[in-house]
Residue frames as a rotation matrix with the C-alpha (Angstrom) as fourth column:
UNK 1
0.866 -0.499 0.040 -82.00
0.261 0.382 -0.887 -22.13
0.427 0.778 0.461 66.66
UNK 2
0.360 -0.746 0.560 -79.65
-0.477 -0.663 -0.577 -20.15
0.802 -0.059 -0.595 68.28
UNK 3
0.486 0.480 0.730 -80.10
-0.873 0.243 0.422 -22.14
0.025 -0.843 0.537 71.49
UNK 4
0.932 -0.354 0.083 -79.54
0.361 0.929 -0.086 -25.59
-0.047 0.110 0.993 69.70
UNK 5
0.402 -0.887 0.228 -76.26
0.369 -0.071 -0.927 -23.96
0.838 0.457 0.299 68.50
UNK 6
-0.076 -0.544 0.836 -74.75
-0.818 -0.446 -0.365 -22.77
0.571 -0.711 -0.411 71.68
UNK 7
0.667 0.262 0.697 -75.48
-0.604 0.739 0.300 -26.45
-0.436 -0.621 0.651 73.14
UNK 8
0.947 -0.322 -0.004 -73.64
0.313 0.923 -0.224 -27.81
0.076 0.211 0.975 70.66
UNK 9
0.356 -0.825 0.439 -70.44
-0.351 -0.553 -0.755 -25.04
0.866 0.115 -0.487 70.88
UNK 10
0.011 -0.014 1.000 -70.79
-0.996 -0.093 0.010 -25.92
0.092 -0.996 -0.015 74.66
UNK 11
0.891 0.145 0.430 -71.03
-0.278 0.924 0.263 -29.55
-0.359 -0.354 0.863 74.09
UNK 12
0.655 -0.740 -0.156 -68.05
-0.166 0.060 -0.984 -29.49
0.737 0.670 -0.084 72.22
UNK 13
0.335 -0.837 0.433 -65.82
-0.841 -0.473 -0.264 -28.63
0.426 -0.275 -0.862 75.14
UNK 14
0.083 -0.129 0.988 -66.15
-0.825 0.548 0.141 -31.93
-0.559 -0.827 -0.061 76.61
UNK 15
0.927 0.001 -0.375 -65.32
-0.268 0.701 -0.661 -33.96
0.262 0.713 0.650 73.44
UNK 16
0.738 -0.649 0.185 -62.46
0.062 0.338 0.939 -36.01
-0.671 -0.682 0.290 73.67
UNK 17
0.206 -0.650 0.732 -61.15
0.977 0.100 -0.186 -35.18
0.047 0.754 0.656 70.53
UNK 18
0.732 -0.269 0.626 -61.49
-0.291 -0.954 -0.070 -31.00
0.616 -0.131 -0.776 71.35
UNK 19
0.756 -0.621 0.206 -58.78
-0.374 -0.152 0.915 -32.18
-0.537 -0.769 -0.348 74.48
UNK 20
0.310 -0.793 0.524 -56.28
0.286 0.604 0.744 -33.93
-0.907 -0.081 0.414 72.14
UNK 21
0.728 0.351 0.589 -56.64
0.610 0.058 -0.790 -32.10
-0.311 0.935 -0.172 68.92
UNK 22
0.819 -0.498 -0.284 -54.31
-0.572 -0.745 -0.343 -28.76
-0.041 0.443 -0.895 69.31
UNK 23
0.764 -0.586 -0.272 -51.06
-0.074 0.339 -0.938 -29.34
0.641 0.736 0.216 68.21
UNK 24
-0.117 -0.540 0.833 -49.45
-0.850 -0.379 -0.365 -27.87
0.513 -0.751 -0.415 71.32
UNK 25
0.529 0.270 0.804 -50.72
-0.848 0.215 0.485 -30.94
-0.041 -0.939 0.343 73.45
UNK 26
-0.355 -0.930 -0.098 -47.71
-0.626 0.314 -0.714 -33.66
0.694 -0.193 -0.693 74.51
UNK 27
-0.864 0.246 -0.439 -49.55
0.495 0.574 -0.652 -35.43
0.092 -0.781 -0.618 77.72
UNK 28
-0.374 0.779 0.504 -52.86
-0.746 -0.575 0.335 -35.37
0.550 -0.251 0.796 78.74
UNK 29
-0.974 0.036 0.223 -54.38
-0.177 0.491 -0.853 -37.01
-0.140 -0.870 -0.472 81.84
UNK 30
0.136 0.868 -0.477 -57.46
-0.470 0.480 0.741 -39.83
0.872 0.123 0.473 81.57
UNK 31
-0.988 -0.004 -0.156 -58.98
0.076 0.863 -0.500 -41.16
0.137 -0.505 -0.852 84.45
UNK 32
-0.062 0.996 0.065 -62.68
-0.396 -0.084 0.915 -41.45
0.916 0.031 0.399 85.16
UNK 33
0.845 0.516 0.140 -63.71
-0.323 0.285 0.903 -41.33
0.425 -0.808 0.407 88.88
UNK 34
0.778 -0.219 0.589 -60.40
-0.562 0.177 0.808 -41.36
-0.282 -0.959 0.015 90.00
UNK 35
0.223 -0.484 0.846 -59.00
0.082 0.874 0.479 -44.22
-0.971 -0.037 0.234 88.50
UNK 36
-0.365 -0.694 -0.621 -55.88
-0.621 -0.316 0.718 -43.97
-0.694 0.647 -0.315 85.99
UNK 37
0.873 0.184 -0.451 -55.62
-0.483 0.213 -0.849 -45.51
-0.060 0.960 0.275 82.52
UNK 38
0.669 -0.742 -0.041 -53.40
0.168 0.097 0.981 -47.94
-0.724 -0.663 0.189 81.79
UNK 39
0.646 -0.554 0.525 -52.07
0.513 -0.194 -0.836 -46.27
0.565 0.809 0.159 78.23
UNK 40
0.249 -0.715 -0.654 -49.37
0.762 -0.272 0.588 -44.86
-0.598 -0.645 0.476 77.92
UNK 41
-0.688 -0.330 -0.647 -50.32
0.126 -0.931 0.341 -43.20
-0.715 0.153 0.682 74.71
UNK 42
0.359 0.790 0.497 -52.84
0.463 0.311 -0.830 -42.60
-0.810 0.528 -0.254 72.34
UNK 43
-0.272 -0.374 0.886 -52.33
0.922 0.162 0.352 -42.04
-0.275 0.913 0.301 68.56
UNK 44
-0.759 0.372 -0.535 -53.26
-0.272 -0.927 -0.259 -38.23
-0.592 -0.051 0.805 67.20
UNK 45
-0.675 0.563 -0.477 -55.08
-0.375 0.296 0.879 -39.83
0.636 0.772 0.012 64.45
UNK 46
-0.020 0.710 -0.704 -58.47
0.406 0.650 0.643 -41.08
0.914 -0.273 -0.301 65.69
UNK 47
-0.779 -0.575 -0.250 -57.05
0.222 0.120 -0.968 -39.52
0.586 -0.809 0.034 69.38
UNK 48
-0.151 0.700 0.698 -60.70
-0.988 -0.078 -0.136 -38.69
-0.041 -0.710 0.703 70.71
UNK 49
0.640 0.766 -0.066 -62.07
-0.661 0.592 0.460 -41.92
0.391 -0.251 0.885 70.37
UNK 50
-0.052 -0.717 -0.695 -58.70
0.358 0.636 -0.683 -43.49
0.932 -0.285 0.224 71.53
UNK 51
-0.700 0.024 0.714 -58.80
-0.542 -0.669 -0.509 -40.89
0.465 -0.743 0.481 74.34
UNK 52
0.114 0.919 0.377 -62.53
-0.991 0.079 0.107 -42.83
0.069 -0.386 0.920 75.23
UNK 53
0.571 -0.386 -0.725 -60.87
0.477 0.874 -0.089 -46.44
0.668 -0.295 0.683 75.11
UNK 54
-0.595 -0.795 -0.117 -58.42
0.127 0.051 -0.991 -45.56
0.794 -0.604 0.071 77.22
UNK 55
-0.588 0.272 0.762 -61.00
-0.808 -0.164 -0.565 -44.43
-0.028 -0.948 0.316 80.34
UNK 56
0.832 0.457 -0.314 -62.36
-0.450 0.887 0.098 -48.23
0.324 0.060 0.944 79.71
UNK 57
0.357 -0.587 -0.727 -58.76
0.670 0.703 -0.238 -49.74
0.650 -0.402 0.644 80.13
UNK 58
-0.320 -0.551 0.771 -57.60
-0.583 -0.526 -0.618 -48.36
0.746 -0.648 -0.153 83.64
UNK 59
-0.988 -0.091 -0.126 -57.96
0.006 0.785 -0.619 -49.59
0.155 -0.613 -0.775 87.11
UNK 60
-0.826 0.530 -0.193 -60.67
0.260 0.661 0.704 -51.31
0.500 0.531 -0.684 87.98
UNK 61
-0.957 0.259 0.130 -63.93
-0.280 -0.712 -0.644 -49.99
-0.075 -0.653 0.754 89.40
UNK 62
-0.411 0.821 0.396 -67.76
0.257 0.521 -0.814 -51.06
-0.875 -0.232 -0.425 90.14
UNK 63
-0.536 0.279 0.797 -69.94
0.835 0.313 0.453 -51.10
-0.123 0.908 -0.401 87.44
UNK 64
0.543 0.795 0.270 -72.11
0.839 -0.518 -0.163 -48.68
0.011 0.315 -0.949 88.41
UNK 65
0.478 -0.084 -0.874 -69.60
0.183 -0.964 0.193 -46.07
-0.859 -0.253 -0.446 88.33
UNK 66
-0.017 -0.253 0.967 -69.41
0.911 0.395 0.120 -45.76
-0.413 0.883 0.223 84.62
UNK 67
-0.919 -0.226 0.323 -70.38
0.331 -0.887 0.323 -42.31
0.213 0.403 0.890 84.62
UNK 68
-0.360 0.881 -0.308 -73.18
-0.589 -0.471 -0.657 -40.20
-0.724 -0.055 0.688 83.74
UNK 69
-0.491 0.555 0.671 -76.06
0.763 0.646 0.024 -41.58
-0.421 0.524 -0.741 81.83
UNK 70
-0.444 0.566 -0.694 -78.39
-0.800 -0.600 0.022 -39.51
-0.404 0.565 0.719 79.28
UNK 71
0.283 0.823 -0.492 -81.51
-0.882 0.425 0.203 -41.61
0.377 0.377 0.846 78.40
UNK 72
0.869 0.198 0.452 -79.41
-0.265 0.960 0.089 -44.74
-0.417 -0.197 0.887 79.88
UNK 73
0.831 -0.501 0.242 -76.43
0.289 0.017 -0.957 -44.28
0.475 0.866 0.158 77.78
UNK 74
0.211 -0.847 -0.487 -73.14
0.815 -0.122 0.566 -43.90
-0.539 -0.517 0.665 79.30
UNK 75
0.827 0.066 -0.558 -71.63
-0.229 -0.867 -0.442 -40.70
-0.513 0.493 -0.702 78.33
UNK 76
0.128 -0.690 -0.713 -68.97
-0.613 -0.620 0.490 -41.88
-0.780 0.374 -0.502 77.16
UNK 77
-0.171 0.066 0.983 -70.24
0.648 0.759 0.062 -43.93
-0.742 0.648 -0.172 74.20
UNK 78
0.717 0.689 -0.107 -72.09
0.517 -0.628 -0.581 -40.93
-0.468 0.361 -0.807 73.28
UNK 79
0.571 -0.740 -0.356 -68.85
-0.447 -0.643 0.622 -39.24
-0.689 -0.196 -0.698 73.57
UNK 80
-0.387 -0.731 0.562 -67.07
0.188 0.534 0.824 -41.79
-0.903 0.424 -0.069 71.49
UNK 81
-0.053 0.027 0.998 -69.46
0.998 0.032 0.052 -41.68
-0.031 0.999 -0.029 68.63
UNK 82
0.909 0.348 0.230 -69.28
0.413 -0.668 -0.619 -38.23
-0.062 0.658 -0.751 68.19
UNK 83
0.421 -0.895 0.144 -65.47
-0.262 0.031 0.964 -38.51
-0.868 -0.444 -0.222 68.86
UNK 84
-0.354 -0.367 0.860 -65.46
0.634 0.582 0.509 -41.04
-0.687 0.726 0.027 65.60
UNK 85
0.701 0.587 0.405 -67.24
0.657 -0.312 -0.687 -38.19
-0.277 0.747 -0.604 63.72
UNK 86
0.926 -0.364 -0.097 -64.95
-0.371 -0.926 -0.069 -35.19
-0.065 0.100 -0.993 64.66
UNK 87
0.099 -0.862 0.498 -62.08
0.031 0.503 0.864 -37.66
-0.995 -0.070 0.077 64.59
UNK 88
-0.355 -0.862 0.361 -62.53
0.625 0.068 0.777 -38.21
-0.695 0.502 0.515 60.89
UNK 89
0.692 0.213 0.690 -63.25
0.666 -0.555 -0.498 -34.82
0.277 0.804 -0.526 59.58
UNK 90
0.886 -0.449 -0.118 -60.04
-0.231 -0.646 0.728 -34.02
-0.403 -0.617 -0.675 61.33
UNK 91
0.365 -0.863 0.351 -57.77
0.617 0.506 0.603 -36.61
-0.698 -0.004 0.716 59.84
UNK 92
0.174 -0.904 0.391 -55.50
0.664 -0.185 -0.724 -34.54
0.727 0.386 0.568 57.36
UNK 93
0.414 -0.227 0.882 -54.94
-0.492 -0.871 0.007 -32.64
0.766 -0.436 -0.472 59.89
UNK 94
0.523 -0.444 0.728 -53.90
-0.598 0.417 0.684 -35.44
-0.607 -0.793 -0.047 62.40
UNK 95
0.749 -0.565 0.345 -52.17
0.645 0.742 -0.185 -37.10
-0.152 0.361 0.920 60.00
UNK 96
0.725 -0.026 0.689 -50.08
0.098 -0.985 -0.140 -34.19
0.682 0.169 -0.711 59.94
UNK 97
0.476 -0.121 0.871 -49.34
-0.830 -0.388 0.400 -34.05
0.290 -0.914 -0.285 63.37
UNK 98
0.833 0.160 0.530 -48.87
-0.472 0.705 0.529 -37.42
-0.289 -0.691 0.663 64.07
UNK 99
0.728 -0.683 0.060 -45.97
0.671 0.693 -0.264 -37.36
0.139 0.232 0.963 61.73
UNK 100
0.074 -0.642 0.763 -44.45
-0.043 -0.767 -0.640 -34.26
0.996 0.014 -0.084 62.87
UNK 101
-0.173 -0.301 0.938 -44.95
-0.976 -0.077 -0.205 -34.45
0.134 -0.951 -0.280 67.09
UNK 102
-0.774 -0.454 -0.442 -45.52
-0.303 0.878 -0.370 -38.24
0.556 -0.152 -0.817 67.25
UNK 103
-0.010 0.628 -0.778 -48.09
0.732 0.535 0.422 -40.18
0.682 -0.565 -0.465 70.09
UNK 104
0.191 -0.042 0.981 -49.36
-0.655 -0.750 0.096 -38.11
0.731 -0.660 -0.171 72.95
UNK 105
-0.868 -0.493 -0.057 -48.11
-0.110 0.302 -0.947 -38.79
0.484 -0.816 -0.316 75.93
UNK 106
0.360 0.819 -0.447 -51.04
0.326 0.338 0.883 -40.49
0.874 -0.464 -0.145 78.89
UNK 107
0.941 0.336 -0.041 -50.93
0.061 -0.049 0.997 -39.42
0.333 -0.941 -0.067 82.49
């Protein structure tokens, strides 16, 4: 039990909504393999699973370098839906934010 929990504390760190959530963050840098994004911001509301569209729109790159894979699965689908989970059991809290500091800043 303990085990499962420290996988998920640790899986956490790589959500895309743990990188865009504190309040303090203004700009944060997406690329995947290199290659930029072409946002220029992403909303706080929702901002992990925006955070995972954005490393889809950027420059262009072979297919197979989508990422890792778990069972076959890009990570970052995986990453998105659990992005749309912790997205909304964040939202009064980004909704908050998003009308006090505004859009984060992209790259």
């Amino acid at each position: 039990m303990k085990l499962v929990l420290l996988a998920m504390i640790l899986s956490l760190t790589g959500c895309a909504t743990v990188k865009t959530l504190p309040a303090s963050t203004s700009h944060v840098n997406i690329e995947h393999h290199g290659k930029r994004s072409y946002c220029q911001s992403i909303p706080r509301v929702y901002s992990g699973f925006s955070y995972n569209l954005c490393k889809l729109h950027g420059e262009p790159s072979r297919q197979e370098n989508l990422g890792d894979r778990f069972n076959n699965v890009p990570f970052f689908i995986i990453d998105g839906g659990f992005s749309l989970v912790a997205d909304t059991v964040a939202l009064p809290y980004t909704l908050y934010t998003q009308g006090k500091h505004g859009n984060i800043d992209v790259n």
